[in-house]
C-alpha positions in Angstrom: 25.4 8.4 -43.4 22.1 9.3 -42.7 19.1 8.7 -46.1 17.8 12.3 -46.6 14.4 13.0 -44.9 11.7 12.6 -47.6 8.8 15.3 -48.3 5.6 14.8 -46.3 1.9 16.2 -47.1 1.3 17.4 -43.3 2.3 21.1 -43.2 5.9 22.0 -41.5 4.1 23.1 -38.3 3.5 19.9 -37.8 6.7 18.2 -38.5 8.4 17.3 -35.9 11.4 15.2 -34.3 10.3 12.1 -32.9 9.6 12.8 -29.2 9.1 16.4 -29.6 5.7 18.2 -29.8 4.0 15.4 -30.6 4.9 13.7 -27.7 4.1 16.7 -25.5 0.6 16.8 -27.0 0.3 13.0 -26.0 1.4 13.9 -22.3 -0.8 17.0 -22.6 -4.3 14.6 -23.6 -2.8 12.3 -20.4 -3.0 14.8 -18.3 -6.6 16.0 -19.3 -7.9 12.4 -19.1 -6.1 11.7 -15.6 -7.5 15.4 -14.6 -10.9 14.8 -15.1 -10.8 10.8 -13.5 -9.8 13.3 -10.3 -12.7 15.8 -11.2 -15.1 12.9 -11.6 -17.3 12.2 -8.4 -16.3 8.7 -6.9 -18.7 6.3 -7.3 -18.3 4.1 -4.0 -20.0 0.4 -3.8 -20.6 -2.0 -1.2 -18.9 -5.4 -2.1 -22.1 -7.4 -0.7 -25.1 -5.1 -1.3 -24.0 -3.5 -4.3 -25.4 0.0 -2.5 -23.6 3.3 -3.6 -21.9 4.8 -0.7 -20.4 8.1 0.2 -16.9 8.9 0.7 -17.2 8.7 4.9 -19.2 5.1 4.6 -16.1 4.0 2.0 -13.6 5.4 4.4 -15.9 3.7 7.6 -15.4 0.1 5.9 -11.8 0.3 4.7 -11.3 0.9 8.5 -13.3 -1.6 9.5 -11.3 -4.1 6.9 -8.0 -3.4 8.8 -8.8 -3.2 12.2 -11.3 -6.8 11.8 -8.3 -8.9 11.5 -6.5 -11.3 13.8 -3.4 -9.2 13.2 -4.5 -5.8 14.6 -6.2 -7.3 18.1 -2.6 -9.3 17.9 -0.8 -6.2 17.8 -2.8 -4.2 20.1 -2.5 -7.0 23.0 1.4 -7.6 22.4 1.6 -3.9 22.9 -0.5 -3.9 26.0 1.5 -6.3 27.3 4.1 -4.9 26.8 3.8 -1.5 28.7 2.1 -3.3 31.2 5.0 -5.2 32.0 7.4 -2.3 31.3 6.0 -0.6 34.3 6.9 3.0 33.0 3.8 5.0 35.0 4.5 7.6 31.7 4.2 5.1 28.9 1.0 3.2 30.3 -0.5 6.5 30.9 0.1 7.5 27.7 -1.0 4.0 26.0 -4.2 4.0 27.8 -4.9 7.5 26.2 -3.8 6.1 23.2 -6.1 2.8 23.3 -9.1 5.2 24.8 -8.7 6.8 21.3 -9.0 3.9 19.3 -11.5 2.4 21.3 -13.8 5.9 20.5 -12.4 5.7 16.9 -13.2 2.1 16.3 -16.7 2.7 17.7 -17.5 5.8 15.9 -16.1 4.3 12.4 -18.5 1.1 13.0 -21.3 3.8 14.0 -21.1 5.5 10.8 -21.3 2.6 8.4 -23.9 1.0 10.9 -26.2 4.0 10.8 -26.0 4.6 7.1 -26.6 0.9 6.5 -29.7 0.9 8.8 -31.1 3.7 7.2 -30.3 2.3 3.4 -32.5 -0.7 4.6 -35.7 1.6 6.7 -36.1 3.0 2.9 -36.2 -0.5 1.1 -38.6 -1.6 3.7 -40.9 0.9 3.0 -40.8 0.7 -0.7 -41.7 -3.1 0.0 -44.4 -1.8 2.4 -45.6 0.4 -0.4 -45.7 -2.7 -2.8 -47.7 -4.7 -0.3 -50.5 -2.1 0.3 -50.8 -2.0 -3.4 -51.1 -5.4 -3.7 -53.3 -5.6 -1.5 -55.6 -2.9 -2.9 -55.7 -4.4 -6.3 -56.5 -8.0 -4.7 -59.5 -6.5 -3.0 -61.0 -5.0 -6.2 -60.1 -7.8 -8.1 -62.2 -10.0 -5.2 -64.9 -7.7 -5.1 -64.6 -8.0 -9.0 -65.1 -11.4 -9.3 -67.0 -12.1 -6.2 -64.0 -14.7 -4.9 -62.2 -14.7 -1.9 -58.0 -14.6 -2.2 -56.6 -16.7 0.9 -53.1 -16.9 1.3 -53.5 -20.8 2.0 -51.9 -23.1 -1.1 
């Protein structure tokens, strides 16, 4: 036989079986965290640089990742080969439509996260640039300060 339930303080609203409302409030906060993880702008990094990228330069290098590898180019040449040798005027037609494709995807995808990254480093350069100048403004007052001459030589 079953001990009989014992009082509680919380109020009977909130009593419940094991499992039952309480657990669907649990699933309920889940699904408001997980929601708003989705809401939440992406944050994309370089592995190397550490530089935030956007969505297309994330998407540009995950191609990049699986089309760089021995196993793609292996791939892509066994099935070259193979309609080559099939001699099916239909199927190497269609394959070299298919590889003209990939060619202009590969080259765009590498474009993209090429361009981005150029640009990324024109705007560090000049905020180096910037720094220099600077520099060099406050070692010609401080020369025309103290009447000395700043070389670069050790």
């Amino acid at each position: 036989m079953a001990a009989p339930s014992m009082p509680s303080d919380e109020p009977s609203s909130r009593r419940r079986a094991p499992g039952g409302i309480r657990a669907i409030d649990r699933l309920r906060r889940n699904a408001d965290h997980v929601n708003a993880e989705i809401a939440r702008p992406k944050h994309f990094h370089d592995p190397v640089t550490g530089d935030e990228l956007t969505l297309g330069e994330e998407a540009s290098w995950v191609m990049q990742g699986l089309i760089r590898r021995w196993t793609f180019l292996g791939v892509i040449t066994a099935v070259t080969v193979a309609v080559w040798t099939l001699g099916d005027l239909l199927a190497l037609t269609w394959w070299n439509l298919g590889a003209s494709y990939l060619a202009l995807l590969i080259e765009g995808t590498v474009g993209i996260a090429m361009f981005s990254q150029t640009r990324r480093d024109a705007v560090i350069l000049r905020e180096i640039r910037k720094i220099e100048q600077r520099q060099q403004k406050h070692i010609v007052a401080i020369e025309a300060h103290l009447g000395i001459a700043v070389t670069d030589d050790p």
